[in-house]
N, C-alpha and C positions, 0 to 999 in steps of 0.2 A: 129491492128494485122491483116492485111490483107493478107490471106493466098493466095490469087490468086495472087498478087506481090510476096511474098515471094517464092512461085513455080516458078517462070520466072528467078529466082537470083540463080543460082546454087548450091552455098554452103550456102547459109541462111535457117538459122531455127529462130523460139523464141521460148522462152519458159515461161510461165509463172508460177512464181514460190509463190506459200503460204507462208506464213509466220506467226508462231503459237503464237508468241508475243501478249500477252495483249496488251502493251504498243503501238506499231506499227500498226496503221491501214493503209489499202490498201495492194494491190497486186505489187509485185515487177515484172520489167520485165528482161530479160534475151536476148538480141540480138547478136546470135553467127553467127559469121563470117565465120569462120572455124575451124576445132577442135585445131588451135595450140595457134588464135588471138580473144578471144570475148570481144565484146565492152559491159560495163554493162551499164544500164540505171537506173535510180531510179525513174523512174512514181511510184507516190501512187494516189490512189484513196484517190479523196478529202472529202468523206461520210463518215462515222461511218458505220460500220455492216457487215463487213468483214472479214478483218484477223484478226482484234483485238477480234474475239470470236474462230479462229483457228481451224485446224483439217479437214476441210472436204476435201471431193473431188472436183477439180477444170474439167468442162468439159465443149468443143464447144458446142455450140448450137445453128450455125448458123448464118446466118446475116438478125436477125429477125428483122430489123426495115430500111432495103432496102438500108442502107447508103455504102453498098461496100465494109465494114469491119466486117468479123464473131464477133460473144458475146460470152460468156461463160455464164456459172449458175456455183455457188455453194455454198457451205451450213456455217450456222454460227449456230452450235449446239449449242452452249453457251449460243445461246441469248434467248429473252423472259424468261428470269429466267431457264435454261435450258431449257426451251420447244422445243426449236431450230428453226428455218426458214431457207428457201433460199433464194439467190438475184440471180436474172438475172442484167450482168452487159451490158450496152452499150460502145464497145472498141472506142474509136480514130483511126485511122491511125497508131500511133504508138506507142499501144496498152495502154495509160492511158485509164481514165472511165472518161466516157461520161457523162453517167446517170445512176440508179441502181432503181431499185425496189425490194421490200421485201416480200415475203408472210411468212407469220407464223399463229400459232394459232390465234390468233387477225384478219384474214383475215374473211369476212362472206365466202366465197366462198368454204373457207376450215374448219372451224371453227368447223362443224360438226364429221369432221371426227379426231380431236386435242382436247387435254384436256390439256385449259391454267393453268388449276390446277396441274397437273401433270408438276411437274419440271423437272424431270429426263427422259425425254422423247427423246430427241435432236433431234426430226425431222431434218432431212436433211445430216444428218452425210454420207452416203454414196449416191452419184448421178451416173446413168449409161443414157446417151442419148441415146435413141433407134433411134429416125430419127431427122432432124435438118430441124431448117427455110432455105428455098428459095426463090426465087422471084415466082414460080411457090406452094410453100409449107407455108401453111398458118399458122398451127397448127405443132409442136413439140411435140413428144410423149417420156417422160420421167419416173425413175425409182425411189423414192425416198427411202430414207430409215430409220426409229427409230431403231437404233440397239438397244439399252437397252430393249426397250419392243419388239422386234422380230417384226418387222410389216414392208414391202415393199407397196409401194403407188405407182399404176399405174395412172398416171398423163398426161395432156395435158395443155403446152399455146399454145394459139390459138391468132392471131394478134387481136387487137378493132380498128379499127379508132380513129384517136385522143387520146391512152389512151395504158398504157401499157399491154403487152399482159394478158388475163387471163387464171388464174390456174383453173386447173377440175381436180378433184379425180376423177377415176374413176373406181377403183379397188384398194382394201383392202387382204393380206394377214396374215396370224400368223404364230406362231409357232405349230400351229392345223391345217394351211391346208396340205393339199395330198403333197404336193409343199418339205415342210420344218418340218413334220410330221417324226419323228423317224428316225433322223439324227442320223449315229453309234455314238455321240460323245454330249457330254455335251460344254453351254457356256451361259455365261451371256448378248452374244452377237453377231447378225449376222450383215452380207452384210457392215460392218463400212468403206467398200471400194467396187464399185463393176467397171467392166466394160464390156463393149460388146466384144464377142472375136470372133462372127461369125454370119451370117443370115442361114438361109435354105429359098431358093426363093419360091421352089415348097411349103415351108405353109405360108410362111410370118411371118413365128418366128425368132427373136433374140438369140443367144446364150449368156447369161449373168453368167458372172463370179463373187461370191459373196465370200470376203473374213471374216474369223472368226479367226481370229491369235489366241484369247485368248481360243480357242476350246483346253477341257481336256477329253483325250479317256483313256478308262478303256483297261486294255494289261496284258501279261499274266506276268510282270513283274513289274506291280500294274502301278497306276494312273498317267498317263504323260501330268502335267497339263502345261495348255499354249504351246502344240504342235502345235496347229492351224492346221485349214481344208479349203479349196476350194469347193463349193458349184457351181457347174454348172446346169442353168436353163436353160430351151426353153420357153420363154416368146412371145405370142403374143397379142400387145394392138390394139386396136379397140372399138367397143362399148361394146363388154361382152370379156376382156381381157383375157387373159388363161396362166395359169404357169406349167409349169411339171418339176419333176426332174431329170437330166439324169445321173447327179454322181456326187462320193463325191472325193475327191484327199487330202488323201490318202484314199483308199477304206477302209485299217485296219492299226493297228498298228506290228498286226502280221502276216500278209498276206507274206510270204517269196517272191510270187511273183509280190507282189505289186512292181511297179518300185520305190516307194518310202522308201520299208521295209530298216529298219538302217539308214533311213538318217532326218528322222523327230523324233524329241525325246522331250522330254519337257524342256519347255524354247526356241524352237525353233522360235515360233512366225510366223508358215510359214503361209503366204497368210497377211500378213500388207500389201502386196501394189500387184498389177497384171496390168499386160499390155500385152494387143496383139503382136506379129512381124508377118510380111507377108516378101513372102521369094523369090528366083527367083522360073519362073511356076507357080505361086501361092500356094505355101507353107506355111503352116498359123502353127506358135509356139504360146504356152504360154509363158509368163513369171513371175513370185510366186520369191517374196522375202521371205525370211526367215529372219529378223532382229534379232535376239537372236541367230543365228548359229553363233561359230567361222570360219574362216580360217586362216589354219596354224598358229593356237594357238593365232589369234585376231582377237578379237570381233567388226565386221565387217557388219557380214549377210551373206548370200551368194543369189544368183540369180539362181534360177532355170528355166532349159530352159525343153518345153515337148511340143512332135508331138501328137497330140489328133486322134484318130482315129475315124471312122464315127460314132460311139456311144458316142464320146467325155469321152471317157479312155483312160488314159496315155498310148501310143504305144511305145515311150524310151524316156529317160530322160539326160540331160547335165550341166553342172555346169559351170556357168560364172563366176571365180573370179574376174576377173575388177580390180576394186580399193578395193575387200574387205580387201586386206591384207597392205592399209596405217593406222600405227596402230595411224593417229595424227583424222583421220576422225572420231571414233566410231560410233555408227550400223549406217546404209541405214536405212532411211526413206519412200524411194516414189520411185517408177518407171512411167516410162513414155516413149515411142516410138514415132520415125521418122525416117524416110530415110533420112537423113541431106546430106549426100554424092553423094544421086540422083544414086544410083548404082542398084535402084531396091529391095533392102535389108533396113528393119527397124534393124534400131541403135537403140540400149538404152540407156534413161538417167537418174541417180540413184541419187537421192537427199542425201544429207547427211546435216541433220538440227544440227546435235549435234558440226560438225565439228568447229576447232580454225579458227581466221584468219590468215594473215600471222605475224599479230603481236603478236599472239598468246590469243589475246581476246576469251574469252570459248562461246563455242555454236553459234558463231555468222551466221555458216551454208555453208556449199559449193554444188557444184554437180560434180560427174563426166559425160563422153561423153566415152562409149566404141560402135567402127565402127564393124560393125560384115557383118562377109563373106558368102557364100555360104552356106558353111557347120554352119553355125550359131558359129564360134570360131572368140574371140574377134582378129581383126587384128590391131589395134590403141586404146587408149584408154587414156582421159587427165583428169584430175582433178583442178576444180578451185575451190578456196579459194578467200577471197575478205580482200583486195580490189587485183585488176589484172592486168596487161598491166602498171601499175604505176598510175591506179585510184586510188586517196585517196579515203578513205574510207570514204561515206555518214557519214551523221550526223545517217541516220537510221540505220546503222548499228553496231549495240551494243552488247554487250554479250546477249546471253541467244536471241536472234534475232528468229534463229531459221529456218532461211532462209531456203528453200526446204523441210519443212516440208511434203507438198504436190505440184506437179509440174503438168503441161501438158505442151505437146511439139507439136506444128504443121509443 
């Protein structure tokens, strides 16, 4: 997956897309041509320790081993008996895995700061890259996450000679620091998604977006659980890393002038998946799915679009409906950004894992491609199902597949 070819090719994007299947190991790839013609591929990764443990977040990390092609990290919560770990994968050219390496509890490096005893831990459920390898960039400074026990891990690989790169912890948070300390809202789990949505130059902080879909807020019209919150941090890593919190989205549930008041309600699930858009001028949107929201009476999800303002508070809010209203898809899964179209403006790409085929095989997973304009309102927008263009359908892909559970798009 070479992103510096893919930027010289107009209408090429990939995507790489998760697959939450037990059964199904490796990463599936996704080579779109244009929103009307995409060619699928079926590279899996030949390793054990990937998708077949499902769920995480899939993110660039650079082309940390100098070969010409960016890698990704991400996470297999499932494994080590729930303990969970991450793999950093080495891509190909055209994006199968090269090589993979694993950290988890069982690492000495990390080991300290992991309890192999503790099963329900799932280190690695939620990854945010803060800076990526280059030929000039030796070390990668990432974000990890145990959502069940509330704890973010500020982290560094750093390249070895001869040896794959190593992990450093190097900052510990909880649900007791200043950071994530008396959040308005109760949950059994944070950050299970997060991603970068902005720097500030002048301190050399990260804006990082941490989602908690299953977050249940107390209201004056009693408890709306699984309304889910957005958590926005200013993260700076270095040698004594630093977190602050600058807001929560939705501020209340009864705040009338919250831009969110009426539209998040329980069962909403907002903040299962977030992705940055950059806009003409430099215009920078969030984007907050809601998987548990109807539209027009089907259970879909809906995408929420919001201008952050220099405090990073909602300044107005927009509603993408996309594809939420194919009622053959059921809810959005994962989002994901690119400018596929090269017009200056990030498109969004919305996974749908639960989706039929076209043979009507259940769960086997689609995505759609909505092209968005200036004004950030969709002007194009396609949905594939598999198989597509008259590719028979892989052997891999089977009901319950799962396909787009989690996606990234370059």
């Amino acid at each position: 997956m070479n992103t510096r070819i893919i930027k010289q090719t107009i209408s090429t994007i990939s995507l790489l897309i998760g697959v939450a299947s037990a059964d199904i190991p490796g990463l599936f790839v996704v080579q779109q041509a244009n929103i009307a013609d995409p060619v699928l591929l079926t590279n899996r990764n030949p390793t054990k320790g990937i998708s077949e443990f499902g769920g995480s977040d899939i993110r660039s990390i650079g082309d940390f081993n100098l070969d010409g092609v960016d890698d990704i990290i991400t996470g297999a919560r499932k494994s080590f008996q729930d303990s969970g770990s991450i793999i950093l994968v080495s891509l190909n050219s055209d994006g199968s895995a090269k090589s993979t390496a694993v950290y988890s509890a069982s690492d000495n490096a990390i080991s300290g700061f992991l309890d192999p005893n503790f099963i329900f831990e799932k280190f690695g459920d939620g990854i945010a890259a803060l800076t990526r390898f280059s030929p000039s960039q030796n070390c990668a400074d990432i974000i990890i996450s145990s959502a069940v026990v509330k704890k973010l891990y500020g982290a560094t690989l750093c390249r070895e000679s001869g040896a794959n790169p190593k992990l450093t912890i190097q900052s510990v948070i909880d649900s007791a620091s200043s950071a994530l300390n008396g959040l308005p809202f109760t949950t059994s789990q944070i950050a299970s998604t997060m991603t970068v949505v902005d720097t500030i130059s002048a301190t050399g902080e990260f804006i990082v977006a941490l989602g908690a879909s299953n977050a249940s807020w107390a209201s004056q019209n009693g408890t709306k659980s699984n309304a889910g919150a957005v958590v926005l941090l200013a993260v700076k890593p270095g040698a004594s890393w630093s977190w602050r919190r600058l807001s929560v989205l939705p501020s209340s549930l009864d705040n009338s002038l919250d831009p969110l008041y009426g539209e998040v309600n329980a069962g909403s699930y907002f903040g299962t998946s977030i992705t940055s858009l950059r806009g003409a001028n430099g215009a920078k949107r969030l984007a907050v799915l809601s998987s548990g929201e109807n539209f027009n009476g089907k259970a879909g999800g809906r995408v929420h679009l919001f201008d952050l303002n220099s405090a990073y508070q909602i300044g107005s809010r927009s509603v993408l409906p996309g594809t939420n209203n194919l009622s053959i898809t059921g809810a959005a899964s994962s989002l994901s950004s690119t400018d596929f179209n090269h017009d200056g403006i990030s498109d969004i790409v919305i996974g749908y894992c639960l989706a039929p085929d076209t043979g009507y095989n259940t769960q086997v997973g689609g995505y759609a491609i909505a092209a968005l304009d200036q004004n950030w309102q969709a002007i194009d927008s396609k949905f594939f199902r598999i198989p597509t263009n008259g590719i028979a359908t892989a052997p891999e892909f089977l009901s319950s597949s799962k396909i787009g559970y989690k996606i990234l798009s370059v």
